[in-house]
C-alpha positions in Angstrom: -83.5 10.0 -39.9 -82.2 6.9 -38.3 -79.0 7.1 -39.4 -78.6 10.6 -38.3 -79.7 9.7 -34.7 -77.3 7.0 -34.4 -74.3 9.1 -35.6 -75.3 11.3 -32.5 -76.2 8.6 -30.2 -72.4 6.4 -30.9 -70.0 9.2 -29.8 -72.2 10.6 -27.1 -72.3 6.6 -25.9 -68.5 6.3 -26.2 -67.5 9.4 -24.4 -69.9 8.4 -21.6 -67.9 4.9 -21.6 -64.3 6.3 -21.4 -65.5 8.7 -18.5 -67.0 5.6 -16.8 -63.8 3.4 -17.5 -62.0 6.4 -15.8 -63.7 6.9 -13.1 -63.4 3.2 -12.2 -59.6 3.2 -12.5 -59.0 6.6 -10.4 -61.3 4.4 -7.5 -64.6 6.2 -8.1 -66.7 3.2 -7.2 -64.4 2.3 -4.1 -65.1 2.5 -0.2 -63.0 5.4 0.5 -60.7 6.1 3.5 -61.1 9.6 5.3 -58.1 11.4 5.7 -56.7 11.7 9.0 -54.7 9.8 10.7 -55.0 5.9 11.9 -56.5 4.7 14.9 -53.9 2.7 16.8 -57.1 0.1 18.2 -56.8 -1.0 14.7 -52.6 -1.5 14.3 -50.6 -3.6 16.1 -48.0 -1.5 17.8 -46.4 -4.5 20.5 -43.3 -4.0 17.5 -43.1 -0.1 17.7 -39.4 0.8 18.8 -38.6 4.0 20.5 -35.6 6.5 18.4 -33.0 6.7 20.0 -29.8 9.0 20.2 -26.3 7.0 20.6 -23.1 8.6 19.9 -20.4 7.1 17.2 -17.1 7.4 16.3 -16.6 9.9 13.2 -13.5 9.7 10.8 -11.7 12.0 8.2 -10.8 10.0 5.2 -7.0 11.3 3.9 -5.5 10.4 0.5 -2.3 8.1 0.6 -0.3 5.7 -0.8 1.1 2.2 -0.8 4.5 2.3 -0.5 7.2 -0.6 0.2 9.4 0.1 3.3 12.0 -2.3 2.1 12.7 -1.3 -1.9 16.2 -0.9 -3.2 18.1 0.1 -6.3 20.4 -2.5 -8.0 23.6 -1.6 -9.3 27.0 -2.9 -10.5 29.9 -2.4 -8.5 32.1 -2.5 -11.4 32.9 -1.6 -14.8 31.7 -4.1 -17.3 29.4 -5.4 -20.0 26.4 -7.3 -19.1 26.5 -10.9 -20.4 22.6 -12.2 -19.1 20.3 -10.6 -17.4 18.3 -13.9 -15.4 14.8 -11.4 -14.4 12.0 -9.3 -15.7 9.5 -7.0 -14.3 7.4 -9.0 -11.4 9.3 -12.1 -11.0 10.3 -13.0 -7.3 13.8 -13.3 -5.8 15.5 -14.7 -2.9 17.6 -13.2 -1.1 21.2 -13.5 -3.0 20.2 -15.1 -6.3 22.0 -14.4 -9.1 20.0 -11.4 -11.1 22.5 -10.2 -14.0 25.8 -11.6 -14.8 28.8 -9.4 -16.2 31.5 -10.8 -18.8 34.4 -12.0 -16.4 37.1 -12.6 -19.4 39.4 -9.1 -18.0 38.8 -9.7 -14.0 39.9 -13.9 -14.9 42.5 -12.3 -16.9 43.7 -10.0 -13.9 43.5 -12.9 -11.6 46.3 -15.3 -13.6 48.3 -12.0 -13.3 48.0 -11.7 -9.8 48.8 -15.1 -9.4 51.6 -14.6 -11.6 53.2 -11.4 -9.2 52.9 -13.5 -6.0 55.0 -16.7 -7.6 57.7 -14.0 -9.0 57.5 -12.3 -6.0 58.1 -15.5 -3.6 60.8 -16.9 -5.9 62.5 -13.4 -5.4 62.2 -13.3 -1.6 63.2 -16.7 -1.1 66.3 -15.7 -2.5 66.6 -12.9 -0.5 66.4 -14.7 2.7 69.2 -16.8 1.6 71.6 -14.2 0.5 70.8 -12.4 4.0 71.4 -15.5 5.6 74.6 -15.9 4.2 75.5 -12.2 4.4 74.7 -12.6 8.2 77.4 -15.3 9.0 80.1 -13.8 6.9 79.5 -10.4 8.8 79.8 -12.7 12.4 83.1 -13.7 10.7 84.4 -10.4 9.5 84.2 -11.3 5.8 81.6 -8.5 5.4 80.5 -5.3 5.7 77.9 -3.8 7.7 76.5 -1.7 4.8 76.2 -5.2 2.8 74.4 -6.6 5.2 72.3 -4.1 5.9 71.3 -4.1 1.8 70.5 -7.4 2.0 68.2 -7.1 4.8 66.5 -3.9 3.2 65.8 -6.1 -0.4 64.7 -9.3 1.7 61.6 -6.9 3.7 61.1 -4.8 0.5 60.5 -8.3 -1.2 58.0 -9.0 1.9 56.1 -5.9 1.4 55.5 -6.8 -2.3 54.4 -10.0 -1.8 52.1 -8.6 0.5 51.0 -6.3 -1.8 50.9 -8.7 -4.4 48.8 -11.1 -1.8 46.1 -8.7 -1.8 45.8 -7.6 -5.2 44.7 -11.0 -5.7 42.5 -10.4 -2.9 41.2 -7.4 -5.0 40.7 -8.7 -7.8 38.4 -12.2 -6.7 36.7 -9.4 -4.4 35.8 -7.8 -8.3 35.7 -11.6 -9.8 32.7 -12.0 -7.5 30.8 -8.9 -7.9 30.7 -10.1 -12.0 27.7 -11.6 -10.6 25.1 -8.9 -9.2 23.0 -10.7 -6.8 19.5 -9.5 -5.0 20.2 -8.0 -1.9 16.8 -8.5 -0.4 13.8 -11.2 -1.3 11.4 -9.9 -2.7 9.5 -9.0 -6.4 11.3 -7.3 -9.2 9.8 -3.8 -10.0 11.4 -2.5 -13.1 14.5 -3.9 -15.3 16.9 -0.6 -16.9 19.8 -2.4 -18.5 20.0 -5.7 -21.2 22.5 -7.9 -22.6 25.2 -6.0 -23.9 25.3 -2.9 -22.3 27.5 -1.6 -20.1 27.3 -1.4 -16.7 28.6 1.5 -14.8 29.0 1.5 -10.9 26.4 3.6 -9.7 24.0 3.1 -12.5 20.8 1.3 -11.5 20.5 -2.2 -13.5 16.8 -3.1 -11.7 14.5 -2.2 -9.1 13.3 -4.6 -6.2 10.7 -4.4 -2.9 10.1 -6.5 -0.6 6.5 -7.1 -1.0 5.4 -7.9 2.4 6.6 -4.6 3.4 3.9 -2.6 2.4 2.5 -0.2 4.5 0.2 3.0 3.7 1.7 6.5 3.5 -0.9 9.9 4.1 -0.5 13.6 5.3 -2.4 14.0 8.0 -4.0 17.6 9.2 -2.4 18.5 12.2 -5.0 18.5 14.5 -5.6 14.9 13.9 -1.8 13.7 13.8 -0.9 15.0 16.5 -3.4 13.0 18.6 -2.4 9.3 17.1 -0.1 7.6 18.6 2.6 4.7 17.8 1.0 1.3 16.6 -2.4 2.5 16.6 -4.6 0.4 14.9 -6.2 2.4 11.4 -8.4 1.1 8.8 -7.4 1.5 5.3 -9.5 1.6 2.3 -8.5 0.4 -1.0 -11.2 1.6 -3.8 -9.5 -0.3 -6.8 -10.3 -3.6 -4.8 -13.6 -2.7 -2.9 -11.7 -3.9 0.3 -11.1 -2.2 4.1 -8.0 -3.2 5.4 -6.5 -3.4 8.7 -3.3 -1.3 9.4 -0.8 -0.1 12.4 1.2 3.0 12.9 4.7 2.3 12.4 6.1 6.2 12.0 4.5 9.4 12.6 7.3 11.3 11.2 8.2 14.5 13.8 8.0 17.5 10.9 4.7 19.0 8.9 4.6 20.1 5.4 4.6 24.2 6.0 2.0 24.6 3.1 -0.9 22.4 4.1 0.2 21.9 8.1 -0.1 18.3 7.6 2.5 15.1 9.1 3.4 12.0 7.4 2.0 9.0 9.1 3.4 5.9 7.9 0.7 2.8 8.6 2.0 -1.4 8.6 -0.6 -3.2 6.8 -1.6 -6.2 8.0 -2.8 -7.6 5.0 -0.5 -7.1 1.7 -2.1 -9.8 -0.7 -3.0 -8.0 -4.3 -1.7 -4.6 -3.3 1.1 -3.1 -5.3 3.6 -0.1 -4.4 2.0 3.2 -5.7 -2.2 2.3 -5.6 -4.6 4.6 -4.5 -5.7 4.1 -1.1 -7.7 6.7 2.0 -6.7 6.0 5.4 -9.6 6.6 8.0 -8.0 8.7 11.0 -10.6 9.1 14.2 -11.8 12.5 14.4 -13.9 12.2 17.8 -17.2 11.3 18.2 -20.9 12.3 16.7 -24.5 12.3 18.4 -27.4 11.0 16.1 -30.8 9.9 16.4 -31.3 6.4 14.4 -33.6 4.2 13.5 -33.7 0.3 12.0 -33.4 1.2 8.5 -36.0 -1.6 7.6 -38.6 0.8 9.3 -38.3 3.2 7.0 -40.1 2.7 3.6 -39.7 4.3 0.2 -41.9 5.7 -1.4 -40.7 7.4 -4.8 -37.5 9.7 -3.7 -39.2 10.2 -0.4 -38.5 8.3 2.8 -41.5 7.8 4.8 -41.9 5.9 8.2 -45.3 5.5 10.7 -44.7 6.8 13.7 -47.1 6.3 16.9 -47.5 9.6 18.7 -50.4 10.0 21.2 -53.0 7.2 20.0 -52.6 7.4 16.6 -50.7 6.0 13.5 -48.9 8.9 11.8 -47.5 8.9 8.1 -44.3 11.3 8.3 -41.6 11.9 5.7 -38.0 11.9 7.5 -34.9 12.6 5.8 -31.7 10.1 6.7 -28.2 10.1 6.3 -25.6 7.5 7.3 -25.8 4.0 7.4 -24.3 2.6 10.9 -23.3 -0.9 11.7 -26.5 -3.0 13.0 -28.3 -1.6 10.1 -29.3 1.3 11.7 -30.0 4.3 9.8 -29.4 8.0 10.9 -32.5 10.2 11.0 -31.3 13.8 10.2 -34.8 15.7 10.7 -38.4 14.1 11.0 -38.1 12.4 14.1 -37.1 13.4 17.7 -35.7 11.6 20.3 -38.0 8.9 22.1 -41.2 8.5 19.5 -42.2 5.3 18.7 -41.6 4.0 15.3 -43.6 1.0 13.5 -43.1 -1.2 10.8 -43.4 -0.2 7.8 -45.6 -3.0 7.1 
């Protein structure tokens, strides 16, 4: 009978345990709080701070890119084979270093033959000056024709013209003899290499690529409505997401002529700052678009509570709780209240 009894007695007992145990952890045997709100007698309120409505600048973010102002093409100015080639992709150059050097054995070979023109040629007219000479005086002394002398005089400035001639063939071909070695017109970094040892290099033909890297500056299309109102070496801020970084920059062009399909102008921006940046990276440059008017807050006076944002507010003797919804973060850490709040209410701590 006992036993029976106790199999009763056991659950009822445990079941009147759990209930207990859960009324104790829901607060059951707490002092409870009424609900309402706070009396301000009880809350210190000499820290509350009044909303307030301030006005700051807005800006429209546009895509551009970095570009290099000073960037070339590097060619040969003759037709030859490349013997060396001194630079690869990223190395720096100063201005007139030697970047790719062409075989010289047909240019050194022109150049013995030019020297050899000008010596025939000046042994040649040497001897013409003589025999006009000579033709000269027997003509004074009637031993001579006029038509003979006039021959001789015609073959002693033909000879000058050649040697002339001959004179700046040589010119021509050191002129040639000199651009065996392709040199960098600019300093700056070497972008791209097209051409190696042993191939042939055409005039025209690009052999490398080269900027200047301290000639960066950030290239965007601009709406309309906002290019038209910047104006030469304003200052812009630049934002470069690969690095995490704002930079500084200043207009340099705002070129005179939109892009029919979008109505946007190209607005070229000098950066300041060109250390890590690379010709064709991702950047958004920040163009003023007038001003806004918001009502903020500090943003250390409004709490979180779950995904709710929740601040105590002191309106007419008494604490309220009220949820508020924010937006922007401004400098000063002050946070933009976007509905919740109006404009002079007292906001507290939130603890």
């Amino acid at each position: 009978m006992k036993s029976k009894q106790m199999k009763i007695i056991v659950p009822i007992l445990t079941i009147v345990g759990l209930l207990l145990m859960i009324a104790w952890m829901a607060g059951a045997f707490n002092d409870k709080i009424p609900p309402g709100n706070i009396v301000v007698n009880t809350i210190n309120t000499t820290n509350a701070i009044a909303v307030e409505k301030r006005e700051y600048p807005i800006f429209e973010t546009a895509p551009a890119s970095i570009e290099a102002k000073q960037s070339t093409i590097i060619s040969s100015r003759i037709l030859a084979r490349i013997r060396k080639v001194h630079v690869r992709a990223g190395d720096m150059v100063k201005k007139g270093q030697i970047l790719i050097e062409l075989e010289q054995t047909d240019l050194q070979s022109r150049v013995l033959q030019a020297d050899a023109a000008i010596q025939s040629v000046s042994a040649r007219l040497m001897e013409a000056k003589k025999t006009f000479s000579r033709a000269e005086n027997l003509t004074e002394k009637g031993l001579l024709a006029q038509s003979d002398l006039d021959k001789a005089q015609a073959n002693r400035e033909a000879l000058a013209a050649d040697l002339s001639k001959a004179k700046q063939a040589l010119r021509e071909v050191n002129i040639a003899l000199r651009f065996a070695h392709v040199t960098a017109p600019i300093s700056g970094r070497i972008v791209d290499r097209f051409a190696e040892p042993g191939d042939t290099a055409q005039p025209g033909v690009q052999l490398l690529s080269l900027y200047n890297p301290f000639s960066l500056r950030v290239e965007a299309y601009v709406r309309e409505e906002l290019a038209l109102s910047l104006s030469s070496a304003q200052s812009l801020d630049v934002v470069i997401p690969a690095l995490q970084q704002n930079r500084s920059s200043n207009i340099e062009e705002l070129v005179p002529a939109g892009r029919a399909g979008s109505r946007s102008f190209l607005v070229k921006s000098r950066l300041q700052n060109t250390q890590d940046l690379l010709p064709g990276m991702y950047a958004q440059l920040r163009v003023p678009a007038g001003v806004t008017s918001v009502l903020i807050v500090p943003s250390k006076r409004v709490a979180q509570v779950g995904q709710l944002n929740v601040v105590r507010v002191l309106s007419k003797g008494v604490v309220e709780r009220r949820f508020v919804r924010i937006g922007k973060v401004y400098p000063g850490a002050m946070v933009d209240v976007v509905s919740g709040l109006a404009e002079g209410e007292w906001v507290l701590p939130s603890r």
